[in-house]
N, C-alpha and C positions, 0 to 999 in steps of 0.2 A: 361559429362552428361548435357542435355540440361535443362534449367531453367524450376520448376515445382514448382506449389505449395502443400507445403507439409504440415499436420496440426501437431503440436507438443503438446503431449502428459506432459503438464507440471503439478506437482504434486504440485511444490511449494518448493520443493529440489534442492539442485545445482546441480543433473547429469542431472534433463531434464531441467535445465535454461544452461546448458552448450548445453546438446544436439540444444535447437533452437537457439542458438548462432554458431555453426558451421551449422546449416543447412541456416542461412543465409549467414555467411560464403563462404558458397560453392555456393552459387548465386542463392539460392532459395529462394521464398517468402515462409513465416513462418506465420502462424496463430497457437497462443495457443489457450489452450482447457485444462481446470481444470474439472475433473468428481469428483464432489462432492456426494462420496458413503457413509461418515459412519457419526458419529457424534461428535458434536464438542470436544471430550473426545482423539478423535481417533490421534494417530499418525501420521495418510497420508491421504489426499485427505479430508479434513474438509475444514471451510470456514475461519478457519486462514490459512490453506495452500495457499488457491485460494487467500485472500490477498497477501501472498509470491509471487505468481505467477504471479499477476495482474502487482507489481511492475516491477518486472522484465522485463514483455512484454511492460511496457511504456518505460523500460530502452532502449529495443533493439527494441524497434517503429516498434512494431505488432500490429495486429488485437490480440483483447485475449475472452473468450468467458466462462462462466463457465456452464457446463450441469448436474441439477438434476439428479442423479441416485437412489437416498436415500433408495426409496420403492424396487426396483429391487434388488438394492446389499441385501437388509435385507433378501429378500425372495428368491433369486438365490446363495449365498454366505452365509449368514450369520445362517440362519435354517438349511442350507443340512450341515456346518458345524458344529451345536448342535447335529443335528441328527444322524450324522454320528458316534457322539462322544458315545451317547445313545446309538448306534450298537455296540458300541465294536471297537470303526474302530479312526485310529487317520489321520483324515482328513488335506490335505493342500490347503485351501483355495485362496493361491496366484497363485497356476496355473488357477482354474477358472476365475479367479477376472483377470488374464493377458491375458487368449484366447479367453474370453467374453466381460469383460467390457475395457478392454484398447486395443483393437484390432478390436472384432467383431463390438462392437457396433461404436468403434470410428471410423472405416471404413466408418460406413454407414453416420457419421455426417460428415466425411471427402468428399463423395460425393455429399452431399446437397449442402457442401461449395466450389464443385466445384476442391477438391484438386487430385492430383495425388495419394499421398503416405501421410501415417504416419510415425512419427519419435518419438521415445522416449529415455528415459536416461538410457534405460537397458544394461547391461555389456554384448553382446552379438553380431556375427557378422552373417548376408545372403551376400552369394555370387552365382555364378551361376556355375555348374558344365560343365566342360566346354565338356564333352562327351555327355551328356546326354540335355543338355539347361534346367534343372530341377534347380528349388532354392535349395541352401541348409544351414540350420541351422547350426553354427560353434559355437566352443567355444569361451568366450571373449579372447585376448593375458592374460592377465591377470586372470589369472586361480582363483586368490583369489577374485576376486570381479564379478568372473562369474553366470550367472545369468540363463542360460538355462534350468537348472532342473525346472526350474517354467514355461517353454515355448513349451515342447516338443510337445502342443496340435496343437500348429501350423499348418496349410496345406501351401498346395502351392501358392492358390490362398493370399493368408494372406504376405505370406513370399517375394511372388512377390511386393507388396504397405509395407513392414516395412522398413523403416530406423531404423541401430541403430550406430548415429553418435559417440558412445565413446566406440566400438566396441575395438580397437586398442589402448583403454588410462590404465593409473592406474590413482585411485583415488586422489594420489596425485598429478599428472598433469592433473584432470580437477578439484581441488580446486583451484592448481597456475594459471590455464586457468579464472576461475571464479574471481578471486583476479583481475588480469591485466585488465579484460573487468568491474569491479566495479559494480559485479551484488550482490544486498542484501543477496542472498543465498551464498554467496560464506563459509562462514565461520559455517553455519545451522548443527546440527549433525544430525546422522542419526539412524533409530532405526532398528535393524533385529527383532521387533516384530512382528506379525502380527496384521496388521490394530484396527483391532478392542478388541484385548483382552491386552490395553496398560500396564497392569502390568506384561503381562506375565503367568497369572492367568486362565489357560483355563477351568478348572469347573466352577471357578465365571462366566466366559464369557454363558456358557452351561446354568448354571441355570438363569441366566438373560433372555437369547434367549428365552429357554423351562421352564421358573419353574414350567409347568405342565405336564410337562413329566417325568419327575426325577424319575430313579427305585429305591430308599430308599435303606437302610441297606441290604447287601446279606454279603453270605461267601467269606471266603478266602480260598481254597483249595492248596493240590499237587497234583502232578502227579497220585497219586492212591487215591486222592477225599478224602483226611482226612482233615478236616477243622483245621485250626493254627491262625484264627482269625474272623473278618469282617470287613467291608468295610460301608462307606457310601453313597457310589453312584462309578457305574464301571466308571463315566467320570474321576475321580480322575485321572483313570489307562492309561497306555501305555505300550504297551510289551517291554522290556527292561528296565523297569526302574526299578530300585532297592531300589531306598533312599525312602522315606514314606512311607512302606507299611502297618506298624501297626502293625506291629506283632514280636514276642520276639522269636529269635533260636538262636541255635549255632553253623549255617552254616550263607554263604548268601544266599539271595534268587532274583530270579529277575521274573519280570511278564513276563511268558511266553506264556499265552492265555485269552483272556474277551472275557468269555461266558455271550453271552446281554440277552438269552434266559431265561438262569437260573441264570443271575446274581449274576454270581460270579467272582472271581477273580483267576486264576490259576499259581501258582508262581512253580519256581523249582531253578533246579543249572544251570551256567551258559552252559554247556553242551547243555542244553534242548533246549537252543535259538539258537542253530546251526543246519542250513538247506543248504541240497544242491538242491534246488527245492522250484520255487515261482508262481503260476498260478496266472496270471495277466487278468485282466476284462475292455472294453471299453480301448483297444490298438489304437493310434495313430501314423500314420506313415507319417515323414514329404514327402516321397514322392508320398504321397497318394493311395500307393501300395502296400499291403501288401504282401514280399516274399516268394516264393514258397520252397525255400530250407532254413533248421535253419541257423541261421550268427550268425559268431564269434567276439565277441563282449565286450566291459567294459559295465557293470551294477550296477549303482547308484542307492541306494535304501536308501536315505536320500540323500540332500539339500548338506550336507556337507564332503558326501561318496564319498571317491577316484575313486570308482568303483572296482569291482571283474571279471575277466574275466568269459566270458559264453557262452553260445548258447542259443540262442533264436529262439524258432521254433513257429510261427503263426499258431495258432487253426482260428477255425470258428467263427462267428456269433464277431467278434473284440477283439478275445482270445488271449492269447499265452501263452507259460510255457518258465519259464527261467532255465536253468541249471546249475549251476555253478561248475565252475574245482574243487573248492574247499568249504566246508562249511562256508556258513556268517554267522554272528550273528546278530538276532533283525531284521528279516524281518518280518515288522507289515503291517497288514492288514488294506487301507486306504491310504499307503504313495505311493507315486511313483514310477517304475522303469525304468529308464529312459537310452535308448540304444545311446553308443556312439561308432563311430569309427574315432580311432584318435583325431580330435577334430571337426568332424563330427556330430551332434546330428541325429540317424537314426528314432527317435521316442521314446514312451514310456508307459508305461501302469498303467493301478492302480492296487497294489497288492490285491488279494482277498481271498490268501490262501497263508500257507508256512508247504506243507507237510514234514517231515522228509526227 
């Protein structure tokens, strides 16, 4: 590939101080780029990270450059996912935060600066399909530290300018990578939290964002609307989750529905969270195509879900309904599902229903 300049997505972590270290590497000029989105409280992208990252790009004698996002992330990222929370819906705010601010936008600051391509630390691989000349989303080799379920919003035009130079590592050959080149990150841990809610604590995170939206005290119902307790606010909730509900029986119970309407909380037996059907809203499809016939397919509906086999058939207006061979459990409305074939990512959807 011939020498290009490519802007590197550094967070201030060692996978993207590895990643601009092979993309110079490979005989490309490397300018970093720190998006400083949340605050100094946050786990990623704060302005201790962009110190992290600063060093680093003097280490490997780059251009480095840090970009205010602060007001954007708060108001594109961080309310749609209070709000979301508010609806009953359990939001994952790292695929927007990936196909808007560390892509879309970095694209455009990638052209100001004159670069060909972006490049970042995400465990994930684009290649070019060799029938069709279309990009295509793959899974990282390393299935454990794979990263695509937060990427599937990707298009073409996107997938054509992303590098992702630790496509092909495990994490612990690019800490040894990082160690040998004596970059400060090399030894940094890392946190599967999401950005901004660093304990973990996604009500606290909700009523911080909204404390004036908050729906107060409602019920706890079952299946047939007999109340077994209440609740202090439905962000507490998530379908599937079992352990804190509040309430005293002598079965278990897991949340199987949050009605935002009437504010309540709807538990049953695990039975009830098994669906073989998920109507999915605002579909994405990496080759900007939406297929005419359903495809046979694995569907991931959580981050850390093996996948279920299914058929996926494309509705209208950026629809689809998934079907699966078999019942899943805990298809919550808000999370992702995201189509893979092989280790192909074919696109993916946001769930918006899981009728029986």
């Amino acid at each position: 590939m011939a020498s290009e300049r490519v802007v590197v997505a550094m967070s201030g972590g060692v996978d993207s101080s590895v990643a601009a270290a092979r993309v110079i590497a490979a005989g490309h000029e490397a300018v970093g780029i720190t998006l400083h989105l949340a605050g100094s409280d946050s786990r990623c992208c704060s302005l201790a990270d962009a110190d992290d990252a600063r060093r680093v790009a003097e280490r490997l004698g780059i251009r480095f450059f840090v970009a205010n996002y602060r007001e954007r992330f708060r108001r594109e990222v961080m309310e749609s996912f209070a709000d979301a929370y508010l609806a009953g819906r359990t939001p994952i705010p790292c695929v927007t935060c990936n196909s808007r601010f560390k892509f879309d936008y970095l694209l455009e600051r990638a052209r100001v600066l004159g670069a060909e391509a972006v490049a970042s630390g995400h465990y994930a691989r684009v290649d070019t399909d060799p029938r069709t000349g279309r990009c295509r989303l793959r899974r990282a080799a390393d299935l454990e530290k794979d990263q695509t379920y937060f990427l599937f919003e990707l298009k073409q035009e996107q997938l054509a300018r992303i590098r992702f130079p630790l496509g092909e590592l495990t994490k612990v050959a690019v800490r040894a990578e990082a160690r040998a080149l004596g970059l400060a990150t090399a030894e940094k841990s890392e946190s599967q939290e999401i950005c901004f809610v660093p304990e973990g604590n996604y009500a606290s995170a909700v009523e911080r964002i909204r404390p004036d939206r908050l729906p107060g005290v409602g019920e706890i119902v079952d299946g047939d609307e007999h109340v077994l307790g209440y609740h202090r606010g439905i962000h507490h909730f998530t379908v599937g989750q079992r352990r804190g509900l509040g309430i005293a029986a002598d079965r278990r119970f897991y949340v199987t529905r949050i009605d935002a309407a009437r504010n309540r909380v709807v538990v049953g037996d695990g039975q009830a969270l098994r669906v073989g059907t998920a109507e999915l809203e605002h579909v994405s499809w990496t080759s900007d195509e939406a297929p005419r016939v359903p495809v046979p397919c694995r569907v991931r509906i959580r981050s850390r879900h093996a996948g279920a086999p299914a058929l996926v058939e494309a509705g209208s207006h950026g629809t689809a309904r998934v079907r699966f061979e078999a019942p899943v459990s805990a298809v919550s409305p808000g999370q992702a599902a995201v189509f893979d074939r092989g280790d192909e990512v074919l696109g993916g959807g946001w769930i918006a229903g899981a009728p029986s």
